[in-house]
C-alpha positions in Angstrom: 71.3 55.2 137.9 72.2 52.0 135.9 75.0 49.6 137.5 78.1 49.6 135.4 78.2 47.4 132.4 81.0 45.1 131.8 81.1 44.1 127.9 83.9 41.3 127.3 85.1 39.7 124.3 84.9 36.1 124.9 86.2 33.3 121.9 83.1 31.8 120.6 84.7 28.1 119.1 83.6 26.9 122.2 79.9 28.4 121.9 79.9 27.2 118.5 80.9 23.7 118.9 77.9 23.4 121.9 75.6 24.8 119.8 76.3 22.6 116.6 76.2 19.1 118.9 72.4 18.3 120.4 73.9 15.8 122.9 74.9 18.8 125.2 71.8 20.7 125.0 71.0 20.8 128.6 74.5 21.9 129.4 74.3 25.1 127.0 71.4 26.1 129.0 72.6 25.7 132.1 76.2 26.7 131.7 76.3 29.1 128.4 76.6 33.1 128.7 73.3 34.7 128.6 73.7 37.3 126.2 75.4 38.5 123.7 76.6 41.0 120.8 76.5 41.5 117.6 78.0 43.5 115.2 76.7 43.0 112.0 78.3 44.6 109.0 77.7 47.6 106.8 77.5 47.3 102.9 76.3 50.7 102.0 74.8 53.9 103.3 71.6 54.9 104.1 69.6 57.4 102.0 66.6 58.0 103.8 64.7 56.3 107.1 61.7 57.2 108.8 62.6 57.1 112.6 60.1 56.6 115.8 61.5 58.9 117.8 59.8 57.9 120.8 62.2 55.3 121.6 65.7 55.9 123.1 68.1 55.6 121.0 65.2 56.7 118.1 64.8 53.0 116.0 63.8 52.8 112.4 60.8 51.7 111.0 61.3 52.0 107.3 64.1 53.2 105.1 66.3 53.5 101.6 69.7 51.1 101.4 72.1 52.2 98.9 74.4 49.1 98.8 78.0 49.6 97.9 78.7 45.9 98.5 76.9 42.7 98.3 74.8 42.0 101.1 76.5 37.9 102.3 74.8 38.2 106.0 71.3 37.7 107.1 71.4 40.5 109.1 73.2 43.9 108.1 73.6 47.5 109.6 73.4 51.0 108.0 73.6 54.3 110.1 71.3 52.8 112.5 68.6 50.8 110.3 68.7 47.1 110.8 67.9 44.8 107.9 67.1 41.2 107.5 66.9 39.1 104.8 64.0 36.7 104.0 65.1 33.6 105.5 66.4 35.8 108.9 62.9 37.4 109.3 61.3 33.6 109.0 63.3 31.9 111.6 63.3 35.3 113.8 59.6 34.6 113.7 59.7 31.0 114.1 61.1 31.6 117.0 58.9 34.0 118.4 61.5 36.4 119.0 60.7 39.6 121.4 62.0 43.0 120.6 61.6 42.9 116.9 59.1 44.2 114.5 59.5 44.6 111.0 59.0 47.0 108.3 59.8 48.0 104.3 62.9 48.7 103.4 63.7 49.7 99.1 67.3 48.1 98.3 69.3 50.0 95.2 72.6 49.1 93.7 75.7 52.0 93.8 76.5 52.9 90.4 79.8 51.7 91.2 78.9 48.2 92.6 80.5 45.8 89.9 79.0 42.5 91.6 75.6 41.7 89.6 74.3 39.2 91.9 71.0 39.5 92.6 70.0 41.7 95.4 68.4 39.8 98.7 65.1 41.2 99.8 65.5 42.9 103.1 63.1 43.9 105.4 63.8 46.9 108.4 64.4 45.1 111.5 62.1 47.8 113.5 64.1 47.2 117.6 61.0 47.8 119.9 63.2 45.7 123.2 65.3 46.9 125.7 68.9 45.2 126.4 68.7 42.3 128.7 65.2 42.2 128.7 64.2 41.1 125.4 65.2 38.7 122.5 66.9 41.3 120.5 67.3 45.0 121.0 70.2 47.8 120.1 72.9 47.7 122.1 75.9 50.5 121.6 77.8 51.5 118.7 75.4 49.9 115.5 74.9 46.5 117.5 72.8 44.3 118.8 71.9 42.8 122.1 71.0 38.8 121.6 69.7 36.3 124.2 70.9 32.8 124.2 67.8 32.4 122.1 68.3 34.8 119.7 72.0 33.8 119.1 71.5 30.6 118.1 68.0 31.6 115.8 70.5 34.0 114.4 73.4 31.4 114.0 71.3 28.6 112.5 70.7 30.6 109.7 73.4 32.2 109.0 76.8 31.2 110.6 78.9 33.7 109.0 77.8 36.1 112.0 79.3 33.8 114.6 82.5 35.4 114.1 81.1 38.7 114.7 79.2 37.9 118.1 81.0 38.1 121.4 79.9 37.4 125.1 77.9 40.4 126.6 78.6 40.2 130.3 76.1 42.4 132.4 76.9 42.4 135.7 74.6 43.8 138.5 71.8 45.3 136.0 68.8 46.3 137.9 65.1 43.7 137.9 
């Protein structure tokens, strides 16, 4: 049985400032939280995904977004399909991020979606890792499970998602 799981909500203005300032660079290593969550946000609903279920909780590999909203973040959620935008997949794979694949995803507008901006190209954000263990992986409830790593990959392109990332503490999970 898997120890207990402690997930707490932690203001980030001090992870943020850290991260933005090189000069302390050893100290976030050393001294910032290991992991942490994200809950990225959901601008439309899904209307069709091919899912692996050989995984548990079954991950997407490929799918159809209908947007209702603009897509602003680099990473986005819809009924358990992950997307990514261009510049997100680069830098995810810059890094050499573990726990991530990607795949197609086809992007259409809602009939009733006013805003004519152009919509981003997104790719499925296929989660192959396990919490804890890897880069990036699904953690409960539509999020994501970052390492230090990942956070600031994440971060450094697209800010907008600090807000939305909080301190994942695990306490006592098994080797």
């Amino acid at each position: 049985m898997a120890a207990p799981v402690d997930t707490t909500t932690v203001p980030l203005t001090e992870i943020a400032s850290v991260h933005a300032d090189p000069d302390v660079e050893s100290f976030v290593r050393i001294d910032s939280p290991v992991h942490y969550r994200l809950r990225p946000t959901t601008p439309g609903r899904l209307a069709s995904a091919t899912w692996d279920r050989s995984h548990n909780p079954p991950r997407a590999t490929s799918g159809h977004i209908v947007l209702d909203y603009p897509v602003t973040d680099g990473i986005v959620v819809v009924e358990g399909l992950y997307a990514v935008t261009d510049g997100m997949r680069s830098a995810i794979e810059a890094a050499g991020l573990t726990g991530v694949e990607f795949g197609p995803v086809a992007v259409t507008r809602a009939p009733h979606m006013v805003d004519m901006r152009e919509l981003p190209r997104l790719h499925t954000l296929v989660l192959t890792g396990r919490a804890c263990r890897d880069d990036v992986a699904p953690w409960r409830c539509e999020s994501l499970a970052l390492s230090l790593r990942a956070a600031r990959t994440v971060w450094g392109v697209d800010a907008a998602l600090l807000p939305r990332t909080t301190v994942l503490d695990v306490i006592g999970l098994p080797d």
